[in-house]
N, C-alpha and C positions, 0 to 999 in steps of 0.2 A: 196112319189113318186106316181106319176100316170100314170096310164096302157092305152096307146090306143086299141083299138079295133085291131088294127092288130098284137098285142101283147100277150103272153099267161104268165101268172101267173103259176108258176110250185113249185115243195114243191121238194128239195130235201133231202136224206136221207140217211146214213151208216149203213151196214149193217157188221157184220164180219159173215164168212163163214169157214169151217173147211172142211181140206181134198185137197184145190187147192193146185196144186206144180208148173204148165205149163201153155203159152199162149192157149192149148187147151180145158185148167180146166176154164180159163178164158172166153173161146169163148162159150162154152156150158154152162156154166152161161148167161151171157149176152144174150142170143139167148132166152134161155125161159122167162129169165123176160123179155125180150123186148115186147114177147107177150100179157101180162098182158095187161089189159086197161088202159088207161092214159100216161103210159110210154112214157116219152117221150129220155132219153137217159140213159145208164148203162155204167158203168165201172167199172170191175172186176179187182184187182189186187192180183195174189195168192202174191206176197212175203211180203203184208201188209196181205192176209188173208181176204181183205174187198171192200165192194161193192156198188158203190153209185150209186144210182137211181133216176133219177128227173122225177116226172110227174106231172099229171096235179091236181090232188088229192092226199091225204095221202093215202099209198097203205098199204090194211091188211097184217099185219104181217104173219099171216097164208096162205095166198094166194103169198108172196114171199118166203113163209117156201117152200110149195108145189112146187113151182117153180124149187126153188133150189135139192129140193129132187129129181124131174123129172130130174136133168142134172145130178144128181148121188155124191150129195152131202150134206152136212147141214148147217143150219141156225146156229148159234148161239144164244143163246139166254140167 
C-alpha cells in the first residue's frame, strides 16, 4: 500500500486501564491522552476496561501511564 502526501500513517494501539466505571472515566481519559504529541484519536471504553489510541508515532508507554494517572487512574501493565 501507498501513502500520498495528503495522507498520514498512524500506529494504533490497546491499552487496558483499571478503575473506569462511566462515560466520564471515559472522557477524562481521552482528554489527557489526546494531549500527548502525535495523537491523533482515543477511545476509552470503561466496560471493556481498554483504550485505543492512534498516532502518528509509537507513543511511550510511560508517557500514556502518566497520562492516565493525570485523569485519576491506571495503566495496566
Amino acid at each position: 500500500m501507498s501513502i500520498t502526501t495528503n495522507e498520514i500513517a498512524t500506529v494504533g494501539r490497546r491499552f487496558h486501564v483499571t478503575g473506569m466505571t462511566c462515560s466520564h472515566c471515559e472522557h477524562a481519559i481521552e482528554t489527557e491522552i489526546a494531549s500527548l504529541p502525535g495523537v491523533c484519536a482515543v477511545n476509552a471504553d470503561a466496560a471493556a476496561g481498554t483504550v485505543i489510541v492512534e498516532s502518528t508515532h509509537e507513543l511511550d508507554v510511560d508517557d500514556v501511564a502518566a497520562s492516565v494517572d493525570e485523569a485519576g487512574y491506571e495503566l495496566a501493565r
